[in-house]
Each structure stands twice: as structure tokens, then as C-alpha cells.
C-alpha positions in Angstrom: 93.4 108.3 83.6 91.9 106.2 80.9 93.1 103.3 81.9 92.1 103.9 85.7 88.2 105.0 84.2 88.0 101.6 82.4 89.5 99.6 85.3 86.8 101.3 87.7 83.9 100.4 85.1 85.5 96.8 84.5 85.4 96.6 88.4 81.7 97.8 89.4 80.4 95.7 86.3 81.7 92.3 88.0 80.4 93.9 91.1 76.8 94.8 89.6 76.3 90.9 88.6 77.1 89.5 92.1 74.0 91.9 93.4 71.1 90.2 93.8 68.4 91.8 91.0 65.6 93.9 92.7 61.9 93.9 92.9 59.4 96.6 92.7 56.8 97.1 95.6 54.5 99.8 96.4 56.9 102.0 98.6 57.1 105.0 98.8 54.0 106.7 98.4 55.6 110.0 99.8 59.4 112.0 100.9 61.4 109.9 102.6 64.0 111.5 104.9 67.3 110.4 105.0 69.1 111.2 108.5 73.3 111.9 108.6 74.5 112.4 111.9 77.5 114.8 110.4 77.8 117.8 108.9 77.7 118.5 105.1 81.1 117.8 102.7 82.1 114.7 104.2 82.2 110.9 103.3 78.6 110.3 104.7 77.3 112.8 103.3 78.5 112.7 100.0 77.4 109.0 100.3 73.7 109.6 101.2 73.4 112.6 98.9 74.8 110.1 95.9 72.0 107.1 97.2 69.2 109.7 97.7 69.2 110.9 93.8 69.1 107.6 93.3 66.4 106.8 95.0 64.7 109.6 94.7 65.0 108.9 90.4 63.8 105.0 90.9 61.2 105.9 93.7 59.3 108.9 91.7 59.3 110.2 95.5 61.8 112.5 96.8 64.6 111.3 99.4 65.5 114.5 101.3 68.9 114.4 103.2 68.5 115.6 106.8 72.2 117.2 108.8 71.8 116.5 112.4 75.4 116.8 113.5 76.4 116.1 117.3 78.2 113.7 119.3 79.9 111.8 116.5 77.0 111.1 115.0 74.6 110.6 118.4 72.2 113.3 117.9 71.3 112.0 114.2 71.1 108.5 115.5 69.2 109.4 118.8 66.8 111.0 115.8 66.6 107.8 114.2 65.3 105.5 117.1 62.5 107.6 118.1 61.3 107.6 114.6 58.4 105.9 113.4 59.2 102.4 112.0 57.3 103.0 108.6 59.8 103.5 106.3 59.9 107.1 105.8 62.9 108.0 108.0 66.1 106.2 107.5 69.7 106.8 108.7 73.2 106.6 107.2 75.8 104.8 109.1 79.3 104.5 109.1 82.5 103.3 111.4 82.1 106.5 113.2 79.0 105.2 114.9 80.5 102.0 115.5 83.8 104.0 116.7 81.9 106.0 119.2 79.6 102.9 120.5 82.5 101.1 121.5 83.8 104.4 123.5 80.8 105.5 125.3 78.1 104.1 127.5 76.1 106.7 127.9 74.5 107.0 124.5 70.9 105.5 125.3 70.9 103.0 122.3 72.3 100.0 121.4 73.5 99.7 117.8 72.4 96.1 116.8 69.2 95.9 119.0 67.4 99.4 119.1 67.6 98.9 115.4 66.6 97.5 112.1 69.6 97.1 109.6 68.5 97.6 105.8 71.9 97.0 103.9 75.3 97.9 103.5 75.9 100.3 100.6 79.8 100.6 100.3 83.5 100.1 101.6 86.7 101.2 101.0 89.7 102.1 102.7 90.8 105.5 104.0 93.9 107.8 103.5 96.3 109.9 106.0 96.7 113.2 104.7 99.3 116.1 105.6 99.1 119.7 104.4 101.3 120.2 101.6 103.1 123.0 104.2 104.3 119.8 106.2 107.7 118.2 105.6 106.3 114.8 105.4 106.1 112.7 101.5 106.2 109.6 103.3 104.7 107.2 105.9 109.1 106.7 106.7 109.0 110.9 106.7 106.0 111.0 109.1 107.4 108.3 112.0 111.1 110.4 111.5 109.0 113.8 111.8 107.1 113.0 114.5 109.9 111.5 116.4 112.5 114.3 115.7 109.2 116.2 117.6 107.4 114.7 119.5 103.5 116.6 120.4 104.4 119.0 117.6 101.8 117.3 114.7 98.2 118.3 115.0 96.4 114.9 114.3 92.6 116.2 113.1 90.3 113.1 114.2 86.5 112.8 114.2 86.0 112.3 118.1 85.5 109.1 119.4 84.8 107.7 116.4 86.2 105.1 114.7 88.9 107.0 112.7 89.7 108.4 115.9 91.0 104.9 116.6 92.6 104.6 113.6 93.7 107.4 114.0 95.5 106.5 117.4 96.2 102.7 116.1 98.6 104.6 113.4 100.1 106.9 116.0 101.0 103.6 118.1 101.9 101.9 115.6 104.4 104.3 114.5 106.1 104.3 118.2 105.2 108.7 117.9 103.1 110.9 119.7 101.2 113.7 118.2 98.6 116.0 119.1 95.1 114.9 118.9 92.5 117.7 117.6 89.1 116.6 118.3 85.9 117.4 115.3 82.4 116.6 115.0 82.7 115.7 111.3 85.4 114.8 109.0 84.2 117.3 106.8 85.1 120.3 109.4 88.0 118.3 109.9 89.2 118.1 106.5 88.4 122.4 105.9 91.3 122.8 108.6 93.8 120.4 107.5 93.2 122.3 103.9 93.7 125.6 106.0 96.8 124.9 107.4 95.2 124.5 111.1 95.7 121.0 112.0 98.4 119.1 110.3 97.4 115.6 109.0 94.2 113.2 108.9 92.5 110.0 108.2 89.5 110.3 106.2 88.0 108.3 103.4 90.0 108.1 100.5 86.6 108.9 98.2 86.6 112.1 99.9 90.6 113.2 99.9 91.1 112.3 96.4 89.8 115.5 95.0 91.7 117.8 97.2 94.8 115.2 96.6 94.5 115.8 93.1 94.3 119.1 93.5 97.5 119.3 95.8 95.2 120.9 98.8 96.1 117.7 100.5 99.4 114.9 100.5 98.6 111.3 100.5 101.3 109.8 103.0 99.3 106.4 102.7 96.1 103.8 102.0 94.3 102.2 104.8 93.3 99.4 102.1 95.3 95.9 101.7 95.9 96.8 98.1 97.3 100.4 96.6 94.6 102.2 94.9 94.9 102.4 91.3 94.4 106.3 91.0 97.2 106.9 93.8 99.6 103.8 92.6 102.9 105.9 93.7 101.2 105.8 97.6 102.2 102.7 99.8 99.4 101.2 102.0 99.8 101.4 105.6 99.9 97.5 105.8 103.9 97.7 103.6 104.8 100.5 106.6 103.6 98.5 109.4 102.5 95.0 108.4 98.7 93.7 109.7 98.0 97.7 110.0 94.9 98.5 108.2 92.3 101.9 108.3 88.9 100.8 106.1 85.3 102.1 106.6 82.0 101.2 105.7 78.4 102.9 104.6 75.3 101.4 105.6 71.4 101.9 105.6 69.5 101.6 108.7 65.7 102.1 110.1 64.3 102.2 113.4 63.5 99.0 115.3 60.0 97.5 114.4 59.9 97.6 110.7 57.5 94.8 109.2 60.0 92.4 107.3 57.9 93.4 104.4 59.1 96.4 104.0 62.4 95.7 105.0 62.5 93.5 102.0 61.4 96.0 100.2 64.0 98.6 101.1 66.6 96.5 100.9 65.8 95.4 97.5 65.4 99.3 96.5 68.8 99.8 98.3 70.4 96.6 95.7 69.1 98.1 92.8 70.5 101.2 93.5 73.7 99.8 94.2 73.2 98.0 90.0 73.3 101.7 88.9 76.2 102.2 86.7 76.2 106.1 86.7 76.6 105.3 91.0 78.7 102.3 90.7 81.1 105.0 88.8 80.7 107.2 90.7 82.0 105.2 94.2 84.3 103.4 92.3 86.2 106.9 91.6 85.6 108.1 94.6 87.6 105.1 96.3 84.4 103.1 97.7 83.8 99.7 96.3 79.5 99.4 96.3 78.9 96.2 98.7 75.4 95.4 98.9 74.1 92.1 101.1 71.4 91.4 103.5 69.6 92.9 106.6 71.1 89.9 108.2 73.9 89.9 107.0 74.9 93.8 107.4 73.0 93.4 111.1 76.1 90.6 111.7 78.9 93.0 110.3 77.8 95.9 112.6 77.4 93.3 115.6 81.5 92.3 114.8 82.5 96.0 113.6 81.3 96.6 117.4 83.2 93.8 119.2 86.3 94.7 117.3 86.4 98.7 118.2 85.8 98.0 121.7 88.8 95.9 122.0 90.6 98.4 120.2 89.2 101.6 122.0 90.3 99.2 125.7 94.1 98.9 123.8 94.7 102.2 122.7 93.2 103.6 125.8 91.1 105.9 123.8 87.8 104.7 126.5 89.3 105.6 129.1 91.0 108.8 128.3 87.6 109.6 127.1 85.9 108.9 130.5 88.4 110.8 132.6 88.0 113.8 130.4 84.4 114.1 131.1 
């Protein structure tokens, strides 16, 4: 454990020097609210809680975290766009919302032009989980399980998001069919995997790792390139099925017509936040690596996020499946 604590803080320090250094304006002058389209416990939530004390520490102003789960994240984003553009309501974003753009057409906004993108705040990979009760150590176990019976795994996805097509990108590539068990939020998700209610799971890894260390939860494997140090024993996906990865993403977003001012301003608050060493340690052992770049730049990463999950939601089917069940 020692050696894994040093190797995190070794690893967020060369991070924190290729952040860009911050500079102080006059916002806030009151609470800003944070929006999460998902219920409490799970990855964006822990990850807008962790950026809000922050903030909140740096500002002198509290950041309040707002729940609005619904839709996979729609109602919280729906929220979002008919908030004023001043500053004082912001969103959390993550591949769920990109997941369930590239699924649905009936949402009423467009992610990269009803919006104004502040920064990205982290990424990591994610991690399929069994319940201990399941006979499965293995990513080998899991595709000989699930063969031996077929439709018998409950496969706990957040709906239509984009672990949902990970989700299904895992089953295909596997050659097995399991049971898909639809939830608004991985962290409902992850409450009935621990309960014995749905079988397995593809969450973020931040999230999992405490209930893996626990043994609430089995790591079969990473959806990273590389293994994670904490879980070394634990192939990635990409050694079971080569070019198969799972990874996820955490940014900061406004609504459209923020003065570039102040979306300077927020994205330099959002940077030196990211410098924090007591947060840099704390994503680094939760399995999130602290990104940080440019409203530009994180505007372009949503805009290809996007274009890739709609050619994988129109391979896997899941757009279609998802229209006929209406």
C-alpha cells in the first residue's frame, strides 16, 4: 500500500505541473449550484461532491451539489440549459450523457451546441464487477459462464448510457448473451450488484475499489490500457480481447451564452482545483487520473466522444432496440 500511496502522489505531482497555473477574478460573489443528473453514491457524484469542497474552500462561496436524477442524466441536463448563463449554475458531465445522446433523439438539446464547455476535470478507466456469490474470478471464467448459460447473468447497466454500451461492447465481444438490467444511476446499480440482485457491472473503477477491497464486489477486469496499480493481479479487458477498452470521463459544463470572461474565469478556478494535492490524491486513489485543458479543447473531446458512441450505439444495436422498446 505504501508503495501504491507514493506512486499515486509521484503521479498527480507530474500531473499538477503540466496544469496551466490559475488566476483570481472576482467570481463568485454568492452559492453556486452544481447540477448531477444521477443519484447520490456514484462516480459523478462522488466527483462533484470532491470539486465542490474545493471550490467552495478557494471561492469563500459555497458550491451546493444539486440530485436531479432522470433519463440517464436528461432531466439534470434539461435543468442546465434553461439556466441562466451567469455562472451560478453548472453541471457535471460524464460518458453517460454522451452514451445517451448518441441513443436518443428526442432529448431537446444538443450536447456541443446548447452548451458552454468549462473544462474537463478527470478520466480513468472503469471495472466489470461480479458478486462474490458468482462463479466467475476471471474475464476466461465469465465468457465460459456465460456460455455454459446463456441469458442466465443479470448485466446491471446505467440505461442508454455510455456504459450501457460498454456494457453490450463486452458482452459482444465475448461472443455471450446475458441479461440486461436497466438503472438510472450507477450508484442504484452498484447497491444491487452488492445485494446479490443483479450479477455483474461496469462502473468506474474510483467507485468499485472500495467495495472491491472490501470483497462486496470481484474485479474480473480494467477498462484501462494499462492494469491499475492497486488491483495489479486484474487483467485489463484489452489482454482478454485485444483493441477492447471501457474508459470514462468527468467534465464541467454551463449553459450556452456565458461571456468568455467568465468562462475564463471558471476554467481557471476549475485548473486550480485540479493543482490541489489533497484532490489530486484523492482521484488518483480513487482510479481517476485529474485531466484539466481548455473550453476548447474539452468542447472538441465531447464533439468526438459523441461521434464515436453513435457509431457504436448503430453496431451494437443498442439505438435501435431502444426505439422499438418505446
Amino acid at each position: 500500500m505504501k508503495l501504491i500511496a507514493r506512486w499515486s502522489i509521484a503521479v498527480w505531482a507530474a500531473i499538477a505541473l503540466l496544469l496551466p497555473a490559475a488566476h483570481a477574478g472576482e467570481f463568485p460573489s454568492r452559492p453556486v449550484t452544481l447540477i448531477v443528473g444521477y443519484a447520490p453514491g456514484g462516480g459523478t457524484d462522488t466527483v462533484a461532491r470532491s470539486v465542490a469542497e474545493v471550490l467552495s474552500r478557494k471561492w469563500g462561496q459555497q458550491v451546493i451539489v444539486k440530485n436531479r436524477p432522470g433519463g440517464t442524466g436528461v432531466i439534470g441536463i434539461r435543468d442546465l440549459k434553461g439556466a441562466a448563463p451567469d455562472g451560478y449554475t453548472l453541471g457535471i458531465w460524464t460518458d453517460s450523457d454522451i452514451g445517451n445522446a448518441a441513443v436518443r433523439d428526442d432529448l431537446g438539446y444538443d450536447l456541443v451546441k446548447d452548451f458552454d464547455h468549462i473544462g474537463q476535470i478527470a478520466s480513468g478507466g472503469t471495472v466489470l464487477v461480479v458478486n462474490p456469490s458468482v462463479p466467475i474470478k476471471t474475464f476466461a471464467d465469465f465468457v465460459a459462464y456465460a456460455k455454459k448459460n446463456p441469458g442466465k447473468l443479470n448485466f446491471a447497466v446505467v440505461s442508454g448510457g455510455g456504459m450501457h454500451l460498454d456494457s453490450l461492447r463486452i458482452q459482444d465481444a465475448a461472443g455471450v448473451k446475458t441479461t440486461i438490467i436497466g438503472y438510472p444511476g450507477t450508484g442504484p446499480a452498484l447497491t444491487d450488484l452488492i445485494a446479490g440482485h443483479v450479477d455483474m457491472l461496469v462502473l468506474p473503477l474510483g467507485v468499485a475499489l472500495p467495495y472491491i477491497k472490501s470483497g462486496s464486489a470481484r474485479a474480473i477486469a480494467v477498462g484501462s490500457t494499462t492494469r491499475w496499480a492497486g488491483l495489479s493481479d486484474v487483467q485489463t479487458l484489452s489482454e482478454a480481447v485485444p483493441g477492447l477498452e471501457s474508459t470514462f470521463f468527468y467534465g464541467l459544463v454551463g449553459p450556452k451564452g456565458m461571456p468568455d470572461s467568465l468562462k475564463t474565469t471558471l476554467n481557471s478556478a476549475l485548473m486550480d482545483a485540479l493543482r490541489d494535492p489533497k484532490l489530486g490524491e484523492k482521484f488518483l486513489s480513487m482510479g481517476f487520473i485529474p485531466t484539466g485543458n481548455s473550453p476548447s479543447e474539452f468542447k472538441a473531446v465531447i464533439a468526438k466522444k459523441l461521434e464515436v458512441s453513435r457509431t457504436a450505439a448503430e453496431q451494437t444495436g443498442l439505438k435501435q432496440s431502444l426505439q422499438q422498446g418505446k
